[in-house]
py3Dmol code that shows the C-alpha trace and the ligand (Angstrom):
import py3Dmol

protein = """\
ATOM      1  CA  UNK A   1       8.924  23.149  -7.647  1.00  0.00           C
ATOM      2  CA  UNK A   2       5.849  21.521  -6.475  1.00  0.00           C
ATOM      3  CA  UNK A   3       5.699  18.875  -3.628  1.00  0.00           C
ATOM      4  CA  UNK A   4       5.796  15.721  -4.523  1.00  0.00           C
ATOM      5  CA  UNK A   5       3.191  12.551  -3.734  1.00  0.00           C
ATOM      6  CA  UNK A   6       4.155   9.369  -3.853  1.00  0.00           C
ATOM      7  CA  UNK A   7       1.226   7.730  -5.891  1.00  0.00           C
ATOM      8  CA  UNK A   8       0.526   3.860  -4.335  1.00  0.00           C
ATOM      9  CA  UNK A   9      -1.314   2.049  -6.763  1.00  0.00           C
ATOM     10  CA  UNK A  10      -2.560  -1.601  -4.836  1.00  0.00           C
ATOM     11  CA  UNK A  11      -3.374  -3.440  -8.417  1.00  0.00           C
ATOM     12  CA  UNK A  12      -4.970  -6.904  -6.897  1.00  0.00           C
ATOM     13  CA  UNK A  13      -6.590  -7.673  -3.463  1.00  0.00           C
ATOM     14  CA  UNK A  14      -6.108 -10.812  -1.707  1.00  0.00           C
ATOM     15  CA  UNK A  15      -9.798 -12.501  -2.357  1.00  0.00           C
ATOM     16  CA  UNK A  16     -11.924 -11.976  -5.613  1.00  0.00           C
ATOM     17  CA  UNK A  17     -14.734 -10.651  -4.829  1.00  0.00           C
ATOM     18  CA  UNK A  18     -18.619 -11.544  -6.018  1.00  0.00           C
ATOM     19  CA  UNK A  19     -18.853  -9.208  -9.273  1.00  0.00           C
ATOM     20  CA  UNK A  20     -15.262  -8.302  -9.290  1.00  0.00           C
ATOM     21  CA  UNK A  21     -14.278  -5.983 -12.139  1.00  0.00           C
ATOM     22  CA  UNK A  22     -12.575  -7.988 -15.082  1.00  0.00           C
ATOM     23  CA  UNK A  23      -9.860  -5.186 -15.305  1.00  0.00           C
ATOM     24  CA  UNK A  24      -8.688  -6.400 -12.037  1.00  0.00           C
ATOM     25  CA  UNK A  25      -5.355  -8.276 -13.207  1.00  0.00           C
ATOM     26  CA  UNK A  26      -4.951 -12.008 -11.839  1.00  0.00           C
ATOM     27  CA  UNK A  27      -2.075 -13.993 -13.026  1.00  0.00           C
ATOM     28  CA  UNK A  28       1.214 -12.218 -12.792  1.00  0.00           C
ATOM     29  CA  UNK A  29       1.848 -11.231 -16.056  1.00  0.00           C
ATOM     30  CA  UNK A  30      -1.846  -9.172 -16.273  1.00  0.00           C
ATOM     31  CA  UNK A  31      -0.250  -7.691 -12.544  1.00  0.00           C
ATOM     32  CA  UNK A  32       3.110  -7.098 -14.454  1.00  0.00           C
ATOM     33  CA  UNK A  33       1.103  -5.466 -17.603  1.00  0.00           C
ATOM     34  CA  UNK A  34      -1.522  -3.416 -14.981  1.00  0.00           C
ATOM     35  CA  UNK A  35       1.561  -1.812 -12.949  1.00  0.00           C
ATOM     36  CA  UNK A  36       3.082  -1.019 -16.140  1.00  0.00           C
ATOM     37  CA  UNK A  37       0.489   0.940 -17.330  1.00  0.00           C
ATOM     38  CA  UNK A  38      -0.246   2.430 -13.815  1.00  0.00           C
ATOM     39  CA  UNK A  39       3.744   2.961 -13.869  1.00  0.00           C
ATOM     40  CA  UNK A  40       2.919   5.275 -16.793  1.00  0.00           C
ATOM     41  CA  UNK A  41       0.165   7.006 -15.406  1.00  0.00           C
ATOM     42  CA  UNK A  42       2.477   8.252 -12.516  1.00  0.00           C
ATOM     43  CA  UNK A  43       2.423   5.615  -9.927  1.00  0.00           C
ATOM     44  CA  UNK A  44       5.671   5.399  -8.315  1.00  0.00           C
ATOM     45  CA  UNK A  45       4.898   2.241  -5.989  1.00  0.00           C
ATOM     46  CA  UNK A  46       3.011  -1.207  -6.346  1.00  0.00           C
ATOM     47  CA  UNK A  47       1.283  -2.645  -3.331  1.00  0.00           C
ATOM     48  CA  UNK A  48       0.585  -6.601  -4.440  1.00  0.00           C
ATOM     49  CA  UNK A  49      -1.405  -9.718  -3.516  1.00  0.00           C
ATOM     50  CA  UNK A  50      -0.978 -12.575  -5.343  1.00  0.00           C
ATOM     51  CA  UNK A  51      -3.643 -14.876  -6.745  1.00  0.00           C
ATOM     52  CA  UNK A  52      -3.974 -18.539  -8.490  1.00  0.00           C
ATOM     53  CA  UNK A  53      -4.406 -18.931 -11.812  1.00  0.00           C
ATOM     54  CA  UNK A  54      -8.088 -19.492 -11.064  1.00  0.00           C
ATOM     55  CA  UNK A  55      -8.201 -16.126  -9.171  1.00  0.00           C
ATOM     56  CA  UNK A  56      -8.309 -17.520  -5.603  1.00  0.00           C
ATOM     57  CA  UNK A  57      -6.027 -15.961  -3.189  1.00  0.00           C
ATOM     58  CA  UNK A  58      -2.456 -17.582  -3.064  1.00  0.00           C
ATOM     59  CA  UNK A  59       0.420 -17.422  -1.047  1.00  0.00           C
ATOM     60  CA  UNK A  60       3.064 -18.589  -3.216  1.00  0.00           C
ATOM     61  CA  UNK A  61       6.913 -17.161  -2.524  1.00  0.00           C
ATOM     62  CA  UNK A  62       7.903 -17.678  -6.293  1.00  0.00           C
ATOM     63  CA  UNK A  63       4.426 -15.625  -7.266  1.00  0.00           C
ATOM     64  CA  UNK A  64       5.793 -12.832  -5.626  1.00  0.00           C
ATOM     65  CA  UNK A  65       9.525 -13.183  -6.984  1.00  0.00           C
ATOM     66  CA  UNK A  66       7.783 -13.130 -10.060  1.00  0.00           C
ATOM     67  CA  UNK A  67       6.312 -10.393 -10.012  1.00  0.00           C
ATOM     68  CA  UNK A  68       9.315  -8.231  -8.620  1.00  0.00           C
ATOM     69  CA  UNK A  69      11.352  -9.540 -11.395  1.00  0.00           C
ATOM     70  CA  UNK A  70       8.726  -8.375 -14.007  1.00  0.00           C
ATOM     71  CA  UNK A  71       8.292  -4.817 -12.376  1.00  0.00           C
ATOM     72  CA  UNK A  72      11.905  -4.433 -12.052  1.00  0.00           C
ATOM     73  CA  UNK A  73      12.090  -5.033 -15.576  1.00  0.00           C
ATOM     74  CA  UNK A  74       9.683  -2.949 -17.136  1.00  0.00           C
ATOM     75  CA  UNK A  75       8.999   0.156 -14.716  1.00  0.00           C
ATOM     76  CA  UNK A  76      12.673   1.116 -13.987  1.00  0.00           C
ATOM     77  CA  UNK A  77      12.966   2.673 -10.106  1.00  0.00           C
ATOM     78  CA  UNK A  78       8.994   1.781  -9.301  1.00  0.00           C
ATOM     79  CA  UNK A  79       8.811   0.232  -5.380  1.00  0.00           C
ATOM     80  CA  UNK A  80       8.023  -2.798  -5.394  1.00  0.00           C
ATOM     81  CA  UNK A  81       5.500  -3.469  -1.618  1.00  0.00           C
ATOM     82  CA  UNK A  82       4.852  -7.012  -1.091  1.00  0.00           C
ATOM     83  CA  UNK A  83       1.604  -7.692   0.966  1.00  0.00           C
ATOM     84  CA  UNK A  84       2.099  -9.823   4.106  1.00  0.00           C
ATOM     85  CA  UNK A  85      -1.862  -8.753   4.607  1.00  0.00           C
ATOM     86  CA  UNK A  86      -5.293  -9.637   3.778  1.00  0.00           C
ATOM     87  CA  UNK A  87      -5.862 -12.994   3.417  1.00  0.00           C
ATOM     88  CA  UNK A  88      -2.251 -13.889   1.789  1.00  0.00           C
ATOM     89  CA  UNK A  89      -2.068 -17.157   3.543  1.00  0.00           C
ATOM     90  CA  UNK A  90      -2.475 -18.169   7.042  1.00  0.00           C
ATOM     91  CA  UNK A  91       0.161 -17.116  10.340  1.00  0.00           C
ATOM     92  CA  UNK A  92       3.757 -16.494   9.617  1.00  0.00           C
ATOM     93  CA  UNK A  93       3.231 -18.138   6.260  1.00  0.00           C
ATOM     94  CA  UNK A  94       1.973 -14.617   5.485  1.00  0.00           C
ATOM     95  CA  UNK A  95       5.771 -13.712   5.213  1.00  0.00           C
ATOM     96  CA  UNK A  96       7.173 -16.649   3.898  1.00  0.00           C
ATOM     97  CA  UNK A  97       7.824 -14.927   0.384  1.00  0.00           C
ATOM     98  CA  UNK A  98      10.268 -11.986   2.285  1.00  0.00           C
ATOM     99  CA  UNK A  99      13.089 -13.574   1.167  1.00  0.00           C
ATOM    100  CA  UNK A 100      12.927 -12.400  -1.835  1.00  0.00           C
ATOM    101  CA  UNK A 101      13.499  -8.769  -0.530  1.00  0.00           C
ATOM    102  CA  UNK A 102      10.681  -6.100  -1.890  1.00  0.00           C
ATOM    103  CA  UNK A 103      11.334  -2.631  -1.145  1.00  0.00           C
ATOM    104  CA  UNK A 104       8.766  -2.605   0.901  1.00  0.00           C
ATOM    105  CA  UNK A 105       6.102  -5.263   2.445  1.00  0.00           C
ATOM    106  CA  UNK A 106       2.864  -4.402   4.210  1.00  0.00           C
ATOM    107  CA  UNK A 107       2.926  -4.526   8.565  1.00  0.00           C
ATOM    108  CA  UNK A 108      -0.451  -4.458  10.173  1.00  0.00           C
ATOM    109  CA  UNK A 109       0.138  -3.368  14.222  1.00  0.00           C
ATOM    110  CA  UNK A 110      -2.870  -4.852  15.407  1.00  0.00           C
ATOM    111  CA  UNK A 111      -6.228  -7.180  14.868  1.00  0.00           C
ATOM    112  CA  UNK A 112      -9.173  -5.654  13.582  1.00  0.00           C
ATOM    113  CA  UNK A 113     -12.728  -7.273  11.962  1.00  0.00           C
ATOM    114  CA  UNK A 114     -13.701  -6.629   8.350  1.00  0.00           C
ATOM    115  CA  UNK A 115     -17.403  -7.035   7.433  1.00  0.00           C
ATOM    116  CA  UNK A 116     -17.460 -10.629   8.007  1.00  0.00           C
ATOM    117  CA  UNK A 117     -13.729 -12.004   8.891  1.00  0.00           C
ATOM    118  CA  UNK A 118     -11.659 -11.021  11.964  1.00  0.00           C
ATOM    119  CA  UNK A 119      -7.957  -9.517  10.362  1.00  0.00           C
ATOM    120  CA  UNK A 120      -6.115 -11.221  13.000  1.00  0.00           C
ATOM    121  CA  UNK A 121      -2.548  -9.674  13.546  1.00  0.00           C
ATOM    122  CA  UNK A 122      -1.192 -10.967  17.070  1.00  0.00           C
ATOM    123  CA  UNK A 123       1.854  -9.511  18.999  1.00  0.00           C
ATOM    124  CA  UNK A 124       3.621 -12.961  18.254  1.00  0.00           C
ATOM    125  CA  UNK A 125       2.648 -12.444  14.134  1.00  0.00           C
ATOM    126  CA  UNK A 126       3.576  -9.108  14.443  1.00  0.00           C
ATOM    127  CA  UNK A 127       7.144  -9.558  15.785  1.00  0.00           C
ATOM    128  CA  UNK A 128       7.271 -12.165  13.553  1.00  0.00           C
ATOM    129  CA  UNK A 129       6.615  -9.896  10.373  1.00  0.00           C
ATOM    130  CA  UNK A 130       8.449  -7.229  11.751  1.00  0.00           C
ATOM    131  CA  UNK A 131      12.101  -9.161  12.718  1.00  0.00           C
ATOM    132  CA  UNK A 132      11.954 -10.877   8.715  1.00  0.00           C
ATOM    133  CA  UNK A 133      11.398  -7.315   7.216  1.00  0.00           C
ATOM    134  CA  UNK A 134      14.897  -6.108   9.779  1.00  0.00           C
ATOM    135  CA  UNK A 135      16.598  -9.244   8.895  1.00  0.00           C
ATOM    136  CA  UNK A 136      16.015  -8.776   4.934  1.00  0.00           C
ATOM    137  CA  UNK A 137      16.120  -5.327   4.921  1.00  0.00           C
ATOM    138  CA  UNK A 138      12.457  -4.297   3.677  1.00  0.00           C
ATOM    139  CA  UNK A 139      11.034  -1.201   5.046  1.00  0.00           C
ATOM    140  CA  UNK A 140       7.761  -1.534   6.561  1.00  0.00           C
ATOM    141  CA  UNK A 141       4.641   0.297   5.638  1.00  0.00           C
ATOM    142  CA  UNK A 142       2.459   0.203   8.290  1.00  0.00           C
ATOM    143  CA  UNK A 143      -1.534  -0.512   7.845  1.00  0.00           C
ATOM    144  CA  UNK A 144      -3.232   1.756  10.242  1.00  0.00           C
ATOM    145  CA  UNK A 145      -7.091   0.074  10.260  1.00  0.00           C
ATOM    146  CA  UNK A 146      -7.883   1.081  13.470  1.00  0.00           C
ATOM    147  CA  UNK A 147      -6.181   3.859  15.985  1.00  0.00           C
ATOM    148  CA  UNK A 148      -4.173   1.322  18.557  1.00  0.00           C
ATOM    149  CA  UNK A 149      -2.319   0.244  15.751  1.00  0.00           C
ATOM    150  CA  UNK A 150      -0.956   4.078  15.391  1.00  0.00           C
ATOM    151  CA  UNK A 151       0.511   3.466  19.264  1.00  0.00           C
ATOM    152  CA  UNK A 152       1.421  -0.345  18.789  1.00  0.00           C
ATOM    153  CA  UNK A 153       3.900   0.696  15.471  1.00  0.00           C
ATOM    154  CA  UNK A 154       5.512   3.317  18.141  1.00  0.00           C
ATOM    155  CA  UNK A 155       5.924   0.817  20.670  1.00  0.00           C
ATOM    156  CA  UNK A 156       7.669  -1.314  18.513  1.00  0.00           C
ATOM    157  CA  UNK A 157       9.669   1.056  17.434  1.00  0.00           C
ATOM    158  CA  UNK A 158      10.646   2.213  21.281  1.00  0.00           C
ATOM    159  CA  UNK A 159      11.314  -1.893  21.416  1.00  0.00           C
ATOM    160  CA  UNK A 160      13.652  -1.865  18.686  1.00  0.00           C
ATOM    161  CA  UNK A 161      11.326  -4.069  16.486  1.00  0.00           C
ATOM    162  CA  UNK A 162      11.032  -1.413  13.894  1.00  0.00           C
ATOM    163  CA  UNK A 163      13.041   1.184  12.743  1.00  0.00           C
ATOM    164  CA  UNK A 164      12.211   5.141  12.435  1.00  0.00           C
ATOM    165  CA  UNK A 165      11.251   6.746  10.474  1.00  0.00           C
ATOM    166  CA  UNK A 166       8.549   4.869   9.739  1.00  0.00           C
ATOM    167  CA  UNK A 167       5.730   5.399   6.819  1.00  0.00           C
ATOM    168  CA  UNK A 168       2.290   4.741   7.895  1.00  0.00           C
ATOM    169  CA  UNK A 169      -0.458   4.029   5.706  1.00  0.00           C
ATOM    170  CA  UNK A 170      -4.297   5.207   7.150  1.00  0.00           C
ATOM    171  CA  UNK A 171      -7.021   2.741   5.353  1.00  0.00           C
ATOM    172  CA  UNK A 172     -10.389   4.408   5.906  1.00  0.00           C
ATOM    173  CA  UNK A 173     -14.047   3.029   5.218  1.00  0.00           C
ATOM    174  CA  UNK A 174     -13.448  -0.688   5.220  1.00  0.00           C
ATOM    175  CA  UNK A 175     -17.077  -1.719   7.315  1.00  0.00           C
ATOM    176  CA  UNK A 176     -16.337  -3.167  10.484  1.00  0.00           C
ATOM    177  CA  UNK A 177     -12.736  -0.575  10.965  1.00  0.00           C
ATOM    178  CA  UNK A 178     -12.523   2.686  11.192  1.00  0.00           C
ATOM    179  CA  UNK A 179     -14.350   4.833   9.390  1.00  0.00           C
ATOM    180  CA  UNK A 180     -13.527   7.228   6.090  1.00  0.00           C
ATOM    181  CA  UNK A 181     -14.096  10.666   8.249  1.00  0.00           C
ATOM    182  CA  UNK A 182     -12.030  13.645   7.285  1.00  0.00           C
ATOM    183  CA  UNK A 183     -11.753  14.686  11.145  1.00  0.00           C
ATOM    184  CA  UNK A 184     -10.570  11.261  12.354  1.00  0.00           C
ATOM    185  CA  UNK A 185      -7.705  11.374  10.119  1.00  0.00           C
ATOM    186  CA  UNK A 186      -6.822  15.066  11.364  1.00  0.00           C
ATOM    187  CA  UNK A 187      -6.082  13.662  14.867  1.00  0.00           C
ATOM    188  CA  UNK A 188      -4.936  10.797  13.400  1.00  0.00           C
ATOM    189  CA  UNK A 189      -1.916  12.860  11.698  1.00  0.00           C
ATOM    190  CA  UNK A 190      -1.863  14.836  14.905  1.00  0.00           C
ATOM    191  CA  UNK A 191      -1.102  11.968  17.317  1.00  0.00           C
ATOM    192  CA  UNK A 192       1.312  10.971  14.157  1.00  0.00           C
ATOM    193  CA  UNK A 193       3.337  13.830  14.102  1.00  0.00           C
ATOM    194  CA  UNK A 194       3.506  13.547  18.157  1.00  0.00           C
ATOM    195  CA  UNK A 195       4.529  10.144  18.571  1.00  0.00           C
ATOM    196  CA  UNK A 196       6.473   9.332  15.347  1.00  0.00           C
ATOM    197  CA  UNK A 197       7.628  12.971  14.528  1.00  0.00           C
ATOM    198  CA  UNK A 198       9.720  11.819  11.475  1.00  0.00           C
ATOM    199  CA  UNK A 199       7.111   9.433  10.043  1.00  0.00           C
ATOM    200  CA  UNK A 200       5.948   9.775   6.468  1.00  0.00           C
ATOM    201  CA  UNK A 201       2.050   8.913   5.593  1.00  0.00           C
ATOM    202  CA  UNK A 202      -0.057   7.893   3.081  1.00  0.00           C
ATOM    203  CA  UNK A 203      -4.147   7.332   3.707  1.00  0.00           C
ATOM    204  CA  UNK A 204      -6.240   4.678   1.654  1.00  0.00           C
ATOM    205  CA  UNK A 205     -10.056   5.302   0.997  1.00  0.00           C
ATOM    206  CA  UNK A 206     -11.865   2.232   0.380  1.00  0.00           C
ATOM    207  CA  UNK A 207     -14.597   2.018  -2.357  1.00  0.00           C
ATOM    208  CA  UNK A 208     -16.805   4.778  -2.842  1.00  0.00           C
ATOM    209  CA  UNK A 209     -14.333   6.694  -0.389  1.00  0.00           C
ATOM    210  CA  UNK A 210     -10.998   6.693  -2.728  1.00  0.00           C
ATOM    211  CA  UNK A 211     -11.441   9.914  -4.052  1.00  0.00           C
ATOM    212  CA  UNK A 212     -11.772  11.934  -0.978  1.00  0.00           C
ATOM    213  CA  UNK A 213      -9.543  10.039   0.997  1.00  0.00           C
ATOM    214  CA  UNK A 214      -7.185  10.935  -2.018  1.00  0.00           C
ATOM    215  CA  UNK A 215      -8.117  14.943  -1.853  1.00  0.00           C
ATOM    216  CA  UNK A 216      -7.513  14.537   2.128  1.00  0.00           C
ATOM    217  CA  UNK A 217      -4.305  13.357   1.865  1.00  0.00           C
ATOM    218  CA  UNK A 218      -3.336  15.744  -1.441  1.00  0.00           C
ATOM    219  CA  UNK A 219      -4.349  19.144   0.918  1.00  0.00           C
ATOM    220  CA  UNK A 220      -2.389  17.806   3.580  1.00  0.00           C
ATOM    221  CA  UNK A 221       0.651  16.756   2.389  1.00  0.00           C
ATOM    222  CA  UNK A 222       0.195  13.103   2.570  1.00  0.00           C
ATOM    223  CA  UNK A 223       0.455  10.634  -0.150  1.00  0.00           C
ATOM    224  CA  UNK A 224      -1.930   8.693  -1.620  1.00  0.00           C
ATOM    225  CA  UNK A 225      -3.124   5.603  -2.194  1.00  0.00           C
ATOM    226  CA  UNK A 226      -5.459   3.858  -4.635  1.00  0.00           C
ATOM    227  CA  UNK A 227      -6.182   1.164  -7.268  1.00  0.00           C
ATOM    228  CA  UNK A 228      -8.488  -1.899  -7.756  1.00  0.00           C
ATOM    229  CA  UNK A 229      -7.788  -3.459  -4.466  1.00  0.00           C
ATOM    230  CA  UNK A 230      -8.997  -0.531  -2.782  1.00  0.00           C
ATOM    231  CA  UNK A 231     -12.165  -0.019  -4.947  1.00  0.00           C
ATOM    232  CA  UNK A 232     -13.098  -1.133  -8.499  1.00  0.00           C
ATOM    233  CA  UNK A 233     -15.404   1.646  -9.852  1.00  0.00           C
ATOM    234  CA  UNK A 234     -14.267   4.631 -11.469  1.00  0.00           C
ATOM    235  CA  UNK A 235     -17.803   6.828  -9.928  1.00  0.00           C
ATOM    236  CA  UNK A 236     -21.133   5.423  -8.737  1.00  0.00           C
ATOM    237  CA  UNK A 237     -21.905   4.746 -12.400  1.00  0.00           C
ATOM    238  CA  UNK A 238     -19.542   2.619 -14.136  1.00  0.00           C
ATOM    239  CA  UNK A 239     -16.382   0.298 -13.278  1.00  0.00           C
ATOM    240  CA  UNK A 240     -13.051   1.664 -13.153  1.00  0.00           C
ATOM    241  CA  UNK A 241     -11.289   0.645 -16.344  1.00  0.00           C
ATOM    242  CA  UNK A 242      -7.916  -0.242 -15.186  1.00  0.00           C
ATOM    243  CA  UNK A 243      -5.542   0.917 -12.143  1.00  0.00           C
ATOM    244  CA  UNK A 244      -4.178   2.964 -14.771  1.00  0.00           C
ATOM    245  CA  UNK A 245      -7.240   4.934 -14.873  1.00  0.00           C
ATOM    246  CA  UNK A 246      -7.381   5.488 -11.167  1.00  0.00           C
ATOM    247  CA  UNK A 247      -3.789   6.400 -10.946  1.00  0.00           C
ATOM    248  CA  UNK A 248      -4.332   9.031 -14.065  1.00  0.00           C
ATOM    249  CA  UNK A 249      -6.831  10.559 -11.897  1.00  0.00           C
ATOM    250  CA  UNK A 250      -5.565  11.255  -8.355  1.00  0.00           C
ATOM    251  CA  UNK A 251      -1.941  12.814 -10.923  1.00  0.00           C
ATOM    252  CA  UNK A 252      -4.274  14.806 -12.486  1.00  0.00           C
ATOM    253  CA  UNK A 253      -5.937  15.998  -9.253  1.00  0.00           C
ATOM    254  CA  UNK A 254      -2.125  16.801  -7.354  1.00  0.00           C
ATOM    255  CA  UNK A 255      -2.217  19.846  -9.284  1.00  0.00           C
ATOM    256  CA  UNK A 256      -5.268  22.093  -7.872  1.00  0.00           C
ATOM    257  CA  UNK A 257      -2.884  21.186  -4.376  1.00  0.00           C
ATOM    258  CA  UNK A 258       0.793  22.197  -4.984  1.00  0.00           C
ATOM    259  CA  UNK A 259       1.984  18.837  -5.637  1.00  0.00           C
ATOM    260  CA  UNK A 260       3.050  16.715  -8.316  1.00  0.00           C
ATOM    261  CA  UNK A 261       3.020  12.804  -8.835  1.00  0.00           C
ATOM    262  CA  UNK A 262       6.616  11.453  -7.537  1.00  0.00           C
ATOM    263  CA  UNK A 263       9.403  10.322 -10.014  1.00  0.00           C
ATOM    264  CA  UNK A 264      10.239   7.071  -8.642  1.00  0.00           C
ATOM    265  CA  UNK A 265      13.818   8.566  -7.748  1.00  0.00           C
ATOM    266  CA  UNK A 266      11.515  11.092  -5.823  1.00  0.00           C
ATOM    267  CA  UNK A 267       9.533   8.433  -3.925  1.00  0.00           C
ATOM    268  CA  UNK A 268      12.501   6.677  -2.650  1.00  0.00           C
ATOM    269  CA  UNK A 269      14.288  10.354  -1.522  1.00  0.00           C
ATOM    270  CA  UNK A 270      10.804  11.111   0.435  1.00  0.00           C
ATOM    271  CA  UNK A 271      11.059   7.118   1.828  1.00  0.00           C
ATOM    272  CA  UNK A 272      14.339   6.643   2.324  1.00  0.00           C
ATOM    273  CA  UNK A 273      14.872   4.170   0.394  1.00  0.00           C
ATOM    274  CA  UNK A 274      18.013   2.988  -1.690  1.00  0.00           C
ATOM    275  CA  UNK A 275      17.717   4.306  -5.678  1.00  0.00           C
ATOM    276  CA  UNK A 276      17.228   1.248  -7.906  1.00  0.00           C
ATOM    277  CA  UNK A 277      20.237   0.890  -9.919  1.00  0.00           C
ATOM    278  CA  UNK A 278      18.288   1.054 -13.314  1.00  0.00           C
ATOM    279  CA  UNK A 279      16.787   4.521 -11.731  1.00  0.00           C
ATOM    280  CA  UNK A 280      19.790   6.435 -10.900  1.00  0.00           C
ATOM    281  CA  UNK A 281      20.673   9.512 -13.331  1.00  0.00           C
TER     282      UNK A 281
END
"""
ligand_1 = """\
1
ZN
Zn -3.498 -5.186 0.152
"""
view = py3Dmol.view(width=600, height=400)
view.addModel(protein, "pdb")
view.setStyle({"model": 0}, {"cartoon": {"style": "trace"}})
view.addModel(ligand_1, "xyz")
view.setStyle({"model": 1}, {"stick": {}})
view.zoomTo()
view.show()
């Protein structure tokens, strides 16, 4: 049996952006109808953002209960990952839809700037994030932008803010963080596998990085991320045509390394997560 790989598919990102692809879905029945087909394609888990009607970002709670419901619904077992990240509202109001208990929600450890925008995650945000995923139960996925915030998810974990094992996410090649370098994330993982021994990982490439960042984490026994979010062309020549597509490709590529796309039941074994009711054999 081949290892498996948890295939993250992030469907929407938080702000359109000038020339945006249309396949990118907006309202949440297009997000429902995108992670369905991405669902089929062998994603296991959906990392969301939510948007207004209009397609500006949105913070709304019942957005994001909406969504779960409709994913719940129609891809039976798929982890649901709320984002408490990008620009999905302002302060602690990045959280205020936790209630509603995803499997998972996004936790950046640390502050970071993006071409133009500072991502500002302070120690009080942080804690904040952190003590509403404890309190409702919602496993973390840590956003690893830059390298403190490898050390800064260990110390809360030491603090009791967090608990092990953790699964930390690597986003390469966004401009202004670190950078999509194949050597980087090798110490990365090594400093991983020092200081949170039991963690699971994942890596995100960001635009014309996906698909290496994707082969990276495939040789090394990482999981991987991608999606429209992340980057909305399919090659240099012509827009991806739905997350389906880019999900299709990185199942068809586990393959050539040992590994197979994850079962849903599979993703929440390597993650540690409870089986969804609908899931279980
Ligand atoms: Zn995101």
């Amino acid at each position: 049996m081949s290892d498996p790989c948890i295939i993250s598919v992030a469907i929407t990102g938080s702000v359109p952006k000038k020339g945006d692809n249309p396949a990118v879905p907006v309202t949440v029945p297009e997000q429902v109808e995108s992670t369905h087909e991405a669902f089929e394609a062998g994603a296991a888990l959906v990392h969301v953002h939510v948007r207004n009607d209009d397609g500006s970002t949105s913070s709304d709670p019942e957005k994001f209960a909406a969504f779960k419901e409709g994913v719940n619904r129609h891809c039976p077992g798929m982890i649901v990952q709320f984002s408490t990240g990008g620009r999905s509202g302002k302060g602690a109001e990045r959280g205020g839809m936790l209630h509603h208990k995803p499997d998972m929600a996004s936790l950046s450890t640390g502050s970071v700037n993006f071409a133009s925008i500072i991502y500002e995650n302070s120690p009080e945000l942080i804690d904040d994030l952190a003590g509403r995923m404890m309190e409702h139960d919602i496993k973390p996925e840590i956003e690893v932008f830059d390298l403190a915030m490898l050390y800064n998810a260990a110390a809360l974990v030491k603090a009791g803010k967090l608990k092990a094992p953790l699964h930390v996410q690597f986003v390469m090649g966004i401009p202004g963080a670190q950078p999509a370098l194949e050597h980087i994330l090798d110490f990365e993982l090594g400093e991983l596998k020092r200081i949170l021994p039991d963690a699971t990982w994942v890596a995100a490439g960001i635009g014309r990085h996906q698909l290496e960042v994707n082969r990276w984490a495939l040789s090394r026994g990482g999981h991987c991320r991608t999606g429209l979010e992340d980057n909305i062309k399919f090659d240099r020549d012509r827009l991806a045509a739905s997350n389906a597509e880019l999900v299709a490709r990185v199942a068809d590529l586990c393959g050539e390394y040992g590994r197979h796309a994850a079962s849903p039941a599979e993703a929440r074994a390597i993650l540690g997560l409870p089986q969804a009711a609908q899931a279980a054999a």
